[in-house]
C-alpha positions in Angstrom: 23.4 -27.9 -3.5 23.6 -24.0 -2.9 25.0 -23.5 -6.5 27.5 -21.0 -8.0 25.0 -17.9 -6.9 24.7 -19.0 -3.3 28.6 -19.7 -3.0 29.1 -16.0 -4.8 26.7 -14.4 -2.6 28.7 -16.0 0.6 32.2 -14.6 -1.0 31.0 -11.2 -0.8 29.5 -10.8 -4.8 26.0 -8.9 -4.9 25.5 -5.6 -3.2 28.1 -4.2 -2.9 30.2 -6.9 -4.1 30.2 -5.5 -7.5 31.8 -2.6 -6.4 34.6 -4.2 -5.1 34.7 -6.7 -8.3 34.9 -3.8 -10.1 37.8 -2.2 -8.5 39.5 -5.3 -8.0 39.7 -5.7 -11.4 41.2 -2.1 -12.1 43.7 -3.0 -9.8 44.5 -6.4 -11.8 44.3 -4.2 -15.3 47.0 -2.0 -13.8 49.2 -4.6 -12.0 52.9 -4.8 -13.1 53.2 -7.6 -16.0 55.6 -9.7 -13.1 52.5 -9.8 -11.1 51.2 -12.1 -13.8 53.5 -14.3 -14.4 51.3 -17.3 -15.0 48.9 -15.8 -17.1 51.5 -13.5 -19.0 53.8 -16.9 -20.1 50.4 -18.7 -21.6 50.2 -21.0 -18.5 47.2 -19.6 -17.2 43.9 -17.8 -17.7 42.9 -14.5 -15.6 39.3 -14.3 -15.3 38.7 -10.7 -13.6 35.8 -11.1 -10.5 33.2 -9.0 -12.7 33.5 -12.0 -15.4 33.4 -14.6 -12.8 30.1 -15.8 -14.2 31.9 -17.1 -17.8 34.2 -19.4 -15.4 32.3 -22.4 -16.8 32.6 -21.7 -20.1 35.8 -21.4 -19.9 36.5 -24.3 -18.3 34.6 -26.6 -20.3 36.6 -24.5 -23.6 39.8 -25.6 -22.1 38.7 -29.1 -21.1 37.9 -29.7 -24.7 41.2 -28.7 -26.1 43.8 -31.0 -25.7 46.1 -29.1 -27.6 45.4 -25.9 -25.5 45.4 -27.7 -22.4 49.5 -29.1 -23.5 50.3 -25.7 -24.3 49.6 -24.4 -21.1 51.2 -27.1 -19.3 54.3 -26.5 -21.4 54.3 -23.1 -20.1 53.7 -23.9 -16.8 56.8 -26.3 -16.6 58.9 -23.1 -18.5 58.2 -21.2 -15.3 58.5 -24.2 -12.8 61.3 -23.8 -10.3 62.0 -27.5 -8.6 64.5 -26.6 -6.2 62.7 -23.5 -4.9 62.4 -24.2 -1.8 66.2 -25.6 -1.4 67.4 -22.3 -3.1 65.0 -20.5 -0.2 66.8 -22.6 2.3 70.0 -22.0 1.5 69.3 -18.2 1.2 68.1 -17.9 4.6 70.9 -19.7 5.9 73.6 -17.6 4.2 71.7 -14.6 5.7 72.3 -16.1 9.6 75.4 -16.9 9.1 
């Protein structure tokens, strides 16, 4: 097993990988709130590539709260849109007609 270091290396993360962590993590700091939808309605958690390393922990926070974990999927079904892609469809038909 390569572990979490050998996968980051692959993805780019070490030298000069930091650099880019970093500014990809400006960019996410200064990204229009409706860029964040998820995140901004409680339904998910942002972890910005320079913090990548407290994944884990995070995880294993969230799979031992129950409560935090309902929370989030309430949210998640708050911003859920079932007939998306029929509402897409229909869209794109009214625009070829």
């Amino acid at each position: 097993m390569r572990g979490f270091a050998g996968e980051a290396a692959e993805a780019g993360v070490g030298v000069g990988g930091a650099e880019r962590a970093v500014e990809r993590d400006r960019q996410l700091r200064e990204a229009a709130d409706g860029e964040r939808p998820f995140e901004l309605a409680g339904g998910a958690v942002l972890i910005p590539e320079s913090e990548v390393g407290r994944a884990p922990e995070l995880i294993r926070s969230l799979l031992d709260d129950p409560r935090r974990l309902a929370q989030m999927s309430d949210a998640m079904l708050r911003l859920a849109r079932p007939a998306a892609a029929d509402e897409i469809a229909e869209e794109l038909i009214a625009l070829a007609a």
